[in-house]
Each structure stands twice: as structure tokens, then as C-alpha cells.
C-alpha positions as CSV (number, residue, x, y, z in Angstrom):
1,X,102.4,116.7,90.7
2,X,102.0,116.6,94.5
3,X,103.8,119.7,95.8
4,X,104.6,120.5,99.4
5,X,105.3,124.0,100.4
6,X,107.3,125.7,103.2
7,X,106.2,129.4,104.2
8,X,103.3,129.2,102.0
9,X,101.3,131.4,104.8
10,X,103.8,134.1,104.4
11,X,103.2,137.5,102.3
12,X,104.7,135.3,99.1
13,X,102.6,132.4,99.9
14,X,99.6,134.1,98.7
15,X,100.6,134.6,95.3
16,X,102.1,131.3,94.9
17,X,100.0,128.8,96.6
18,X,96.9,129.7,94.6
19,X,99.1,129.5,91.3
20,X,100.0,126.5,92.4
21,X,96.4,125.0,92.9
22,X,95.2,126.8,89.9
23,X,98.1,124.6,87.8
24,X,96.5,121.7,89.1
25,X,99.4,120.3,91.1
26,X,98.6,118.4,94.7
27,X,99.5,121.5,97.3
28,X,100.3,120.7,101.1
29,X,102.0,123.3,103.1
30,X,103.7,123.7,106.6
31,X,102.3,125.0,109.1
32,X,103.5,126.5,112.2
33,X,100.2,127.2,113.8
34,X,96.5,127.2,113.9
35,X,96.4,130.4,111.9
36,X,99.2,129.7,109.5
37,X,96.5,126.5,108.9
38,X,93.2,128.6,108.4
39,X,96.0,130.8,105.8
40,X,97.1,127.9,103.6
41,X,93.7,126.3,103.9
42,X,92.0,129.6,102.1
43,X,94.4,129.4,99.5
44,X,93.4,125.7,98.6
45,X,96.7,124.0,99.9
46,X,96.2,121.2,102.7
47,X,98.0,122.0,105.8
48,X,100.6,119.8,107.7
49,X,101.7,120.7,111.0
50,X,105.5,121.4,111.6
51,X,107.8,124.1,112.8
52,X,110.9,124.6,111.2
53,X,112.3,125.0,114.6
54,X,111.5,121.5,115.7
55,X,113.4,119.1,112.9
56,X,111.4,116.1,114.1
57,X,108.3,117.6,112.8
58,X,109.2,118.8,109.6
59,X,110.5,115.0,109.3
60,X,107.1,114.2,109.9
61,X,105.5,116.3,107.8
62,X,107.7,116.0,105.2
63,X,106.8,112.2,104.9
64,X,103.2,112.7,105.3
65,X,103.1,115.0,102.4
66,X,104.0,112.4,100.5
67,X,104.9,115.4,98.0
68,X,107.2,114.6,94.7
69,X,108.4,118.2,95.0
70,X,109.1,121.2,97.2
71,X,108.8,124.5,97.0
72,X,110.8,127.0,99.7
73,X,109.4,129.9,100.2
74,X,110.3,130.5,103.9
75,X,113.3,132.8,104.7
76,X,116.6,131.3,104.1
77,X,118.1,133.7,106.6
78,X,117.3,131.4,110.1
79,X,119.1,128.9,109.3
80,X,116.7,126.1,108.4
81,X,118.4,125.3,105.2
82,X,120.2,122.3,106.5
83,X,116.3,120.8,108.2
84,X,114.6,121.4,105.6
85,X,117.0,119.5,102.5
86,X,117.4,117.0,104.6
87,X,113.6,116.8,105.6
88,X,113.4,116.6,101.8
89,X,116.0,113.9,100.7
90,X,115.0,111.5,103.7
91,X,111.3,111.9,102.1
92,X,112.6,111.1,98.4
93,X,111.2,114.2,97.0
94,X,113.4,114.7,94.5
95,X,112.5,117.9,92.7
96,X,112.9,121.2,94.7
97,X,112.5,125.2,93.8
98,X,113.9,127.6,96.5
99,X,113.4,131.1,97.4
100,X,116.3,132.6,98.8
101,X,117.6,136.6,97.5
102,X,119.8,139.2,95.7
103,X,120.9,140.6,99.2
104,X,123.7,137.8,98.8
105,X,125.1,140.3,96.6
106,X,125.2,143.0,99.1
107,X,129.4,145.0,99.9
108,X,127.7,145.5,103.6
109,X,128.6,143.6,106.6
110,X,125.3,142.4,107.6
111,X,124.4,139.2,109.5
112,X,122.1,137.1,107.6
113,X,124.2,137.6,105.1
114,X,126.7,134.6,105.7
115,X,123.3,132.1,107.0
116,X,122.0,132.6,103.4
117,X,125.4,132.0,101.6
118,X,125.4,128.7,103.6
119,X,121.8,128.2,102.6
120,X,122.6,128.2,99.0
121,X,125.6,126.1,99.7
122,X,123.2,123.5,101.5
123,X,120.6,123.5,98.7
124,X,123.4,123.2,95.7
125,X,125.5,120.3,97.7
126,X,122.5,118.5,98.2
127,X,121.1,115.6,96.5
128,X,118.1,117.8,95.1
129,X,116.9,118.2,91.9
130,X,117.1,122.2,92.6
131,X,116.6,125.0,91.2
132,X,117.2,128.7,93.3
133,X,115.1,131.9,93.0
134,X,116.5,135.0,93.9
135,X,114.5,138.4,94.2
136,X,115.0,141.6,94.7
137,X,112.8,143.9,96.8
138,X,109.6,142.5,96.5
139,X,105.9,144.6,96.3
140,X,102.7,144.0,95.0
141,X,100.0,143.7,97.7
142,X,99.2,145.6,101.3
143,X,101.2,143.1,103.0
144,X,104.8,144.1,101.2
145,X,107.0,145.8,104.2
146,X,108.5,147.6,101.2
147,X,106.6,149.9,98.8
148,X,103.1,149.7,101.0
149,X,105.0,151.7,103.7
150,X,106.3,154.4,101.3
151,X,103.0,154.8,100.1
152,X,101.7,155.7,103.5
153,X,104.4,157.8,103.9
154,X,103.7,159.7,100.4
155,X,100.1,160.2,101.2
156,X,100.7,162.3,104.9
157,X,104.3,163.8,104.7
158,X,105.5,167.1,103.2
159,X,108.8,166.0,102.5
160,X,110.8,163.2,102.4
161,X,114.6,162.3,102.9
162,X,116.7,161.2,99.7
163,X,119.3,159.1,101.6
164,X,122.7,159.2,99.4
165,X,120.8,161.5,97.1
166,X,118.3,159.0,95.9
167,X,120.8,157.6,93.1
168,X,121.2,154.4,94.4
169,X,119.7,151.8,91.5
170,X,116.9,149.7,92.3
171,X,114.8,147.1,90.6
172,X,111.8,145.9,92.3
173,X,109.8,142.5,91.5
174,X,106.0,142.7,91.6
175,X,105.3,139.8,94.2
176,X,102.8,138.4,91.2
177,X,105.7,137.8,88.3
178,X,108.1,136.4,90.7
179,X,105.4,134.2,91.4
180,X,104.9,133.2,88.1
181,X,108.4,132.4,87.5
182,X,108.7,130.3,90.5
183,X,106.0,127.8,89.6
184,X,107.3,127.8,85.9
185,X,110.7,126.7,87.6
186,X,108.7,123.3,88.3
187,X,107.8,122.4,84.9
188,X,110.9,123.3,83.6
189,X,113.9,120.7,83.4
190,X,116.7,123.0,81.9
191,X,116.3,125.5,85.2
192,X,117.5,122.4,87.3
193,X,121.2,122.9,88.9
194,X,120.9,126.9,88.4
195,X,119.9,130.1,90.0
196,X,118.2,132.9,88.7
197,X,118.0,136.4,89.3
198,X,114.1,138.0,89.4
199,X,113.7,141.6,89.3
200,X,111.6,144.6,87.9
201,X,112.4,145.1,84.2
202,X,115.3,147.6,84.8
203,X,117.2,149.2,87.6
204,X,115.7,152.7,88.5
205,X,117.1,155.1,91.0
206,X,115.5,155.4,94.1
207,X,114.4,158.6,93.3
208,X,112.4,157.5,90.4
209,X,110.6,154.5,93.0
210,X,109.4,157.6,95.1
211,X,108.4,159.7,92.4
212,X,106.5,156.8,90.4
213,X,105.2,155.8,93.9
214,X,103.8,159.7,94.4
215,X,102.2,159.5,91.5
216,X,100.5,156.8,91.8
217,X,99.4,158.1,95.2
218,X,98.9,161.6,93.4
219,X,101.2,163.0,96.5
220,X,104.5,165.1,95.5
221,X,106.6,165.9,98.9
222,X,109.3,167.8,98.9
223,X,112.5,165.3,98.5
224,X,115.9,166.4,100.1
225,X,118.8,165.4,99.5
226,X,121.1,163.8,102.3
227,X,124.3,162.5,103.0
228,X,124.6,158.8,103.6
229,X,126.7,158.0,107.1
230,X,124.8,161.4,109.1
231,X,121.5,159.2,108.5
232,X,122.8,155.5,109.2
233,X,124.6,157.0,112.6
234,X,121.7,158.5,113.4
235,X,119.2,155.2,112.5
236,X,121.9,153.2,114.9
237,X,120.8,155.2,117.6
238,X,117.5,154.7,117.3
239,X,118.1,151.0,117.0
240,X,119.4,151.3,120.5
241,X,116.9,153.0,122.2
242,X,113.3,152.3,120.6
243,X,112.0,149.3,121.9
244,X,111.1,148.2,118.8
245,X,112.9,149.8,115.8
246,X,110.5,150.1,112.6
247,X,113.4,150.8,110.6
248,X,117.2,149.7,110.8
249,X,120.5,151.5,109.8
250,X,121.3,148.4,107.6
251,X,118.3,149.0,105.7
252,X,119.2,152.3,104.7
253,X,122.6,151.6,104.0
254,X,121.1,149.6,101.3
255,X,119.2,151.9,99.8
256,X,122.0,153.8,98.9
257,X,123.6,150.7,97.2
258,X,123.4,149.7,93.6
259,X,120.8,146.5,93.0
260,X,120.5,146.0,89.7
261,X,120.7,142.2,88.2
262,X,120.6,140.8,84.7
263,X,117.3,139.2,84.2
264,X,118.1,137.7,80.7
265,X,118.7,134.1,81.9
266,X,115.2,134.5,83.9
267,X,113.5,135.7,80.7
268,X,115.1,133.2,78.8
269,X,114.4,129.9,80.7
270,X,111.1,130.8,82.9
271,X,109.4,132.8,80.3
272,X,109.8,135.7,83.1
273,X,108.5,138.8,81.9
274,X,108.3,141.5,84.9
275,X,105.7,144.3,84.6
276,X,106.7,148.2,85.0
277,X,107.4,149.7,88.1
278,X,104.8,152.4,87.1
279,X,102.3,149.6,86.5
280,X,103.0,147.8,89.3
281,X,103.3,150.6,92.5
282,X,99.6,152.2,90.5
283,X,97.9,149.0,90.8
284,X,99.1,148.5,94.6
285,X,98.2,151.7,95.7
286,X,95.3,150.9,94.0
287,X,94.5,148.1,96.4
288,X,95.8,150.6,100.0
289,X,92.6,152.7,98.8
């Protein structure tokens, strides 16, 4: 089918344009600018100029698509829901996967938080044919702002702070097998009208991640221990006065906090069959070398 994509130059437009192409399906895909062209281009999609920020030209490009289906992969935490389904119903595209995330699930306070509940209220009022995809942290490939980063960390520090302990329960999604199940989420009728939680096979504590990250890495650091509010208080402070904060007391906060999801309906209806942590974080370091 003829498929139009949104954020398909972004780090999960690189797994999931090519699968796209490689299924044989028609792939167009926004873009923002020149580069964002050359991106999609490479990864055998034709590009269509828009900006989410300008409705009028994702209008446009919607209708010169002339797609039968969407695929969202940009961030549902700006605010572009609301242009973008209606970009999509006034170009009669009728079938429609979206990206959005498990961090709707999150106890903390933050402020995307509400944007992407009214994202998934957008997409499931709408008139689509939808179907919702929600990881968890994803990793995979160099570009991941998640696992590549502790990787370089592993490799040239001694030791390495547990915040919380390291007990908090994570699940990770190799970027490749969410997107696998986001393609199959085309082809599949009985996914339409329902959202699906994609993660790693089973929750692990964060302590295991960094210890099945160092040895992939072959780097053991010393891990200490500490408590939770000492670090956040301190990471809010540094919010405040770096210029440009490479790490924020919010994300912290939530790795101390429980993420573990059922898979089963994922498994069951988009044949979604994660890989190992272990497997995953050795073959990504593999690719850092």
C-alpha cells in the first residue's frame, strides 16, 4: 500500500522506513528540511516537504502523498497530534499506526506527560482506522540517547551511581523488534481500535541493564548505591545552571520507578517477539566499536 510517514528521519525512522520499503509498500515521508530529505531519501522513502509546526504544509503534503495509510513516528509530546489526524482525515487516509509511549504510565509530575494523554485521546476520537504503539526505553543502534550513553560511560569510569539502589524494574525494546511490530500493525486488521504495550522480554532491574551493559563492554565499575531525592535535588541544580543540561532530574526520578508492561497482547496479535537484553546491548556495543 502507499504509506506516508511522519518522523521517518528520526533515530526510529531508520529501522522502520527500510522495513517498510523492503515490504514492498509505496513509502513517502515528511520532511522538515533539506537533511531530513537526503535521510529519508537513503532509506528508499520519497520525501515531501512539511513542518509539523506549519499545519498548512502538512495539509499539503498530506494530500500530495496521496498515501492510503500513515505511520507516526514523530514524538507525540509537542503537541502535533491534533495537525497531524486531521492532516490525515482531510486526506482520506484511512488506516493509521502511531508511535506514542509507556511514559503515559509514569506516578511523576512531568510535563509532556498530559500533551501525550491528549495525543492518544486525539488519535482514538478520531475518525482513523488506528492502531497505537507504545514503547518503553528504546536501544539498538549508536544513535539511542539511552543505552549508547551508558556504554560510554562503562568503558571510561571507575564507578558508577546506583540511583534508588538500582532496583527500579526496567524493560527495554531493541529499536529493531519494535520496528517489526509496528509494520506488522499495518497488515493486521484485529490490532485496529487498540494499543499495545512493546518492551524487552521481561522487566530487569536497573542494576542488571548496567551489569549486562558492562559485559558486553567487558568494563565492571564499581556501582554504589544511593539514595533517590539527594541525587534528583542535586540534578535540579544542575538543570539550573548548565547552559545546556545533558541529563535532567526527571530522568532520574524515573529510573528509580517500576516500568515493566505486559507484552502478551503484543505477542499475541503482532507476532512480537523481543530479543534478550543480553543479546541486544552485545550486539550494540558491538556496533560503538
Amino acid at each position: 500500500m502507499r504509506v506516508h510517514v511522519t518522523g521517518g528521519s528520526g533515530f526510529l525512522g531508520g529501522s522502520v522506513v527500510p522495513l517498510l520499503v523492503a515490504a514492498r509498500h509505496e513509502v513517502t515521508a515528511l520532511a522538515r528540511t533539506p537533511a531530513a530529505a537526503e535521510r529519508v531519501a537513503a532509506l528508499g522513502a520519497t520525501a515531501i516537504p512539511g513542518d509539523l509546526d506549519d499545519p498548512a504544509s502538512v495539509d499539503a503534503a498530506f494530500a500530495v502523498s496521496d498515501a492510503e495509510a500513515l505511520v507516526n513516528l514523530a514524538s507525540l509530546g509537542f503537541g502535533h497530534a491534533p495537525t497531524i489526524v486531521a492532516a490525515a482525515e482531510e486526506a482520506g487516509l484511512h488506516r493509521a499506526v502511531f508511535v506514542s509511549t509507556t511514559s503515559i504510565f509514569t506516578g511523576l509530575q512531568t510535563a509532556t506527560k498530559p500533551i501525550r494523554l491528549a495525543a492518544e485521546d486525539a488519535v482514538m476520537t478520531s475518525a482513523l482506522d488506528w492502531t497505537i504503539i507504545r514503547p518503553t526505553m528504546i536501544y539498538g543502534m549508536p544513535a539511542d540517547r539511552n543505552m549508547a550513553r551508558l556504554l560510554r560511560a562503562l568503558r571510561r569510569l571507575p564507578v558508577l551511581p546506583l540511583p534508588g539502589g538500582g532496583r527500579g524494574l526496567q524493560q527495554p525494546v531493541h529499536v529493531d523488534d519494535l520496528a517489526g511490530a509496528i509494520v506488522a500493525a499495518l497488515d493486521r486488521p484485529p490490532t485496529i481500535g487498540r494499543a499495545y504495550d512493546v518492551a524487552g522480554p521481561e522487566p530487569i532491574t536497573l542494576r542488571t541493564v548496567i551489569e549486562e551493559a558492562g559485559d558486553a563492554v567487558d568494563r565492571h565499575p564499581r556501582l554504589v548505591a544511593l539514595p533517590l531525592r539527594p541525587i534528583v535535588a542535586a540534578m535540579r541544580v544542575y538543570e539550573v545552571v548548565a547552559p545546556s543540561p545533558r541529563l535532567k532530574s526527571e530522568q532520574i526520578a524515573r529510573l528509580a520507578e517500576d516500568k515493566a508492561v505486559d507484552i502478551s497482547p503484543a505477542r499475541a496479535d503482532l507476532g512480537f517477539d523481543p530479543r534478550p537484553f543480553r543479546a541486544g546491548i552485545a550486539a550494540e556495543a558491538a556496533l560503538l566499536r
